[in-house]
C-alpha positions in Angstrom: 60.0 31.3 -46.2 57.7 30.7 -49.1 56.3 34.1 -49.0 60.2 35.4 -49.9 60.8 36.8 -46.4 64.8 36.2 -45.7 65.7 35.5 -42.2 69.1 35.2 -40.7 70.2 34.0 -37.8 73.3 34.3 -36.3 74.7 32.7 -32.5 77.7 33.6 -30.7 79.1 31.7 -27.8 82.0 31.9 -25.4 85.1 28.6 -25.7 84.8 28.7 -22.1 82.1 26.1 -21.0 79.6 27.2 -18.1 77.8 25.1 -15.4 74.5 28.0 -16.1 71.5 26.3 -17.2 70.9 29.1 -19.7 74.7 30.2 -20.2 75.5 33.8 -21.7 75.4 34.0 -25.8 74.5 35.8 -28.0 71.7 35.4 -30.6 70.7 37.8 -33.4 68.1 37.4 -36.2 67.8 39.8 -38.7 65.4 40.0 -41.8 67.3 40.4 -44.8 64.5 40.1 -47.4 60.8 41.7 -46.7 58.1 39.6 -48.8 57.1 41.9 -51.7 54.4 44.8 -50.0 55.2 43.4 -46.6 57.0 45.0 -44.1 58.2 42.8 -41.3 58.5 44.0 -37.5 60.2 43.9 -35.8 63.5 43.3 -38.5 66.3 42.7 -36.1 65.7 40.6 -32.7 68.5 39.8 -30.4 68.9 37.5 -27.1 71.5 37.1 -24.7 70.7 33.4 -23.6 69.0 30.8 -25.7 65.9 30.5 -22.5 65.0 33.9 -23.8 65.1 33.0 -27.5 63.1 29.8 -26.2 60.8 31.8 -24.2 60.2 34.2 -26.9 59.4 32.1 -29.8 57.0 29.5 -27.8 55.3 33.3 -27.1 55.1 34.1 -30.5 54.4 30.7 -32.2 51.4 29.9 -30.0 
C-alpha cells in the first residue's frame, strides 16, 4: 500500500473439485509490514470459504 503497510495473502485449496457453491479452502492474510507509527488490527485474518472472505471485505470496504 502506499502508506508501506505489507499484506500477504496466501489460498489453499483441495485437487479434488466440489459441486459447493462456496467450496472449503483456506485463506489467510497476514500483515507483514505496519506503516511507520501504525499499528494494524487486526494483523492476521483467516477464512475457510472464499463467501466469507467475500462477505467480509464488502463489510469492511463499504
Amino acid at each position: 500500500f502506499d502508506n508501506g503497510a505489507m499484506v500477504r495473502r496466501s489460498v489453499e485449496q483441495d485437487r479434488m473439485p466440489s459441486d459447493l457453491l462456496c467450496a472449503e479452502c483456506w485463506i489467510d492474510y497476514d500483515v507483514i509490514r505496519h506503516p511507520d507509527a501504525q499499528a494494524i488490527s487486526p494483523s492476521r485474518q483467516s477464512f475457510d470459504n472464499a463467501c466469507r472472505e467475500t462477505f467480509w471485505l464488502s463489510y469492511h470496504l463499504a
